[in-house]
C-alpha positions in Angstrom: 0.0 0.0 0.0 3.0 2.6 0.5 5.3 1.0 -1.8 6.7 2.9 -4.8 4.4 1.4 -7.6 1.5 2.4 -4.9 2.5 6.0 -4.2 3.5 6.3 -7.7 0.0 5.1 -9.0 -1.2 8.3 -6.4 0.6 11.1 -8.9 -2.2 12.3 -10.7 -4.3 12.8 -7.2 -0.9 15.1 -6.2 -1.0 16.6 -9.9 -4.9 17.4 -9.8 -4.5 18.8 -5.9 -1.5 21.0 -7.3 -3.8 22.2 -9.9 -6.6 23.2 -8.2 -3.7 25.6 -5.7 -2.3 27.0 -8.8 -6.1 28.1 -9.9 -7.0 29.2 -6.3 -3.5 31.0 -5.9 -4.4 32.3 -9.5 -8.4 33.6 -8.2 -6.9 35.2 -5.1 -4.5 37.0 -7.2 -7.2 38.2 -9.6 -7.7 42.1 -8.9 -5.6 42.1 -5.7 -2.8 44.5 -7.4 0.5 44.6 -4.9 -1.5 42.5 -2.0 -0.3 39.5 -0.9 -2.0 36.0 -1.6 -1.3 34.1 1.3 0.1 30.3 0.4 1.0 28.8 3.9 -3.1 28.1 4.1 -3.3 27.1 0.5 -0.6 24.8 0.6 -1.8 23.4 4.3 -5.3 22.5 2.4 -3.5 21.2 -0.8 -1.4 18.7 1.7 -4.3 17.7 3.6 -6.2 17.1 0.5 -3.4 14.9 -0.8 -3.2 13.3 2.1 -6.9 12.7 2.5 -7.5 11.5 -1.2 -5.0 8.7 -0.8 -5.9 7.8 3.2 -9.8 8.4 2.5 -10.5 8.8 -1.0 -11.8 11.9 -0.7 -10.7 15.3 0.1 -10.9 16.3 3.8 -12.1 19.6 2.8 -12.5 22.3 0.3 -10.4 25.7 1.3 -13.5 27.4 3.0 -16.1 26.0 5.1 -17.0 25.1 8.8 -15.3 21.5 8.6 -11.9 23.5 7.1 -11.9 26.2 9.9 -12.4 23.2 12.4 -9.8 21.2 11.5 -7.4 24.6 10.9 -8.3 25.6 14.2 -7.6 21.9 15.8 -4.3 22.1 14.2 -3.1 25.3 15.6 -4.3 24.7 18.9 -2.2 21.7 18.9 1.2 23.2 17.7 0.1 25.9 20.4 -0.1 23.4 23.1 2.8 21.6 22.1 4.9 24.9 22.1 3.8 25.8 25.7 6.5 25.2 28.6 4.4 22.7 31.2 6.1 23.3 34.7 5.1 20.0 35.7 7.4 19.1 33.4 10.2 20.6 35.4 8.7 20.0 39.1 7.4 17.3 38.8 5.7 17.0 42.3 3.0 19.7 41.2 2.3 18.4 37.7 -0.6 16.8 39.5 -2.2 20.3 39.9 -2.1 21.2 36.5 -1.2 24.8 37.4 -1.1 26.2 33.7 -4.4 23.7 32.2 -2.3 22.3 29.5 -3.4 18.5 30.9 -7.4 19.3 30.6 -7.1 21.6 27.1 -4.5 18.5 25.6 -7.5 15.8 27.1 -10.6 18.4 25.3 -8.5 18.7 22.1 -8.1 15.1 22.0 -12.0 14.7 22.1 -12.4 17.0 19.5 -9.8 15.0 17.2 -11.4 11.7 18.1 -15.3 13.1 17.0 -13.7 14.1 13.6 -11.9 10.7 13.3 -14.3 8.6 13.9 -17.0 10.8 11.8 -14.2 10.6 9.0 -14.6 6.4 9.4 -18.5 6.1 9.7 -18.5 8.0 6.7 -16.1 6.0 4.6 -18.2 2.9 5.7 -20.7 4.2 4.9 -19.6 5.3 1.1 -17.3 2.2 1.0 -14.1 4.5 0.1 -13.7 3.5 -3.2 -14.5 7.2 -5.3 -11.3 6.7 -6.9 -11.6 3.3 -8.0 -8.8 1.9 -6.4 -9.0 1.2 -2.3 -7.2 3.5 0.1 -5.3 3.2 2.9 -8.2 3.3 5.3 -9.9 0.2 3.2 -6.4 -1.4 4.1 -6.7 -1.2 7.1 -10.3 -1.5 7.9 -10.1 -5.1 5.9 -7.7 -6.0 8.5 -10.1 -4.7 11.6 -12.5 -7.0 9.7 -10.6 -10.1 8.5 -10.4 -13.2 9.8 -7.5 -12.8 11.9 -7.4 -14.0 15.4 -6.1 -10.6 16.6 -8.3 -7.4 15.1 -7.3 -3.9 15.2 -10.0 -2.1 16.9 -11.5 1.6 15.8 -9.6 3.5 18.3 -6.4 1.6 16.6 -7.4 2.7 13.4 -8.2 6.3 14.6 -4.8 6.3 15.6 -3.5 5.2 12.5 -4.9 7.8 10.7 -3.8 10.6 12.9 
């Protein structure tokens, strides 16, 4: 599934998500004389979209909409958490109190992640995640939650697969 024939037969999803960037850079552009067109969030959506196509076979979003400006805002709040100094990580006998809240934001965002996870796999059961033709990663794996094995991957094992 992520050998080089297999990511190879993925170039025309990369070349089509490329595409659509170059026409969106091209729109925002359009009558904008000397402003800047900001490509950090173009290029964040093009990735995930790449990324999406070949986990989910679909794209996880289009560049504006409620579901985009979740998962943009779930992101950041992550790299923001993950930036922040925890004292408990330096005294350790207080890390218990949470003095700062990292613990119980980390533990919410978590939540949040999981809910968009495991909506992202009900709905590719549900549509069988074949758009493209070919299976996806997630049909990968989800034949191996479902296969005959003795020992099955469960959905919080997938979930963390996919993230």
């Amino acid at each position: 599934m992520l050998g080089n024939k297999a990511l190879e037969s993925w170039a025309a999803v990369q070349r089509n998500e490329v595409d659509r960037m170059s026409r969106s850079i091209h729109a925002s552009g359009r009558g904008r004389k000397g402003e800047p067109v900001m490509l950090g969030g173009m290029l964040i959506y093009a990735m995930a979209n790449m990324i999406g196509r070949v986990i989910l076979s679909r794209r996880v979003f289009e560049t504006k909409g409620s579901e985009a400006n979740e998962f943009k805002a779930m992101v950041v709040e992550l790299m923001t958490l993950a930036a922040q100094v925890n004292i408990g990580d330096f005294l350790p006998a207080v890390a218990w109190m949470d003095l700062q809240g990292l613990e119980a934001r980390m533990k919410k965002l978590h939540k949040k992640f999981d809910r968009v996870l495991s909506r992202m796999v009900l709905e590719h059961e549900a549509s069988k995640g074949e758009p493209e033709g070919r299976p996806d990663l997630l049909d990968a794996v989800m034949a191996i939650r479902d296969g005959p094995e003795e020992e099955k991957l469960t959905d919080d094992n997938v979930k963390a697969l996919l993230w």
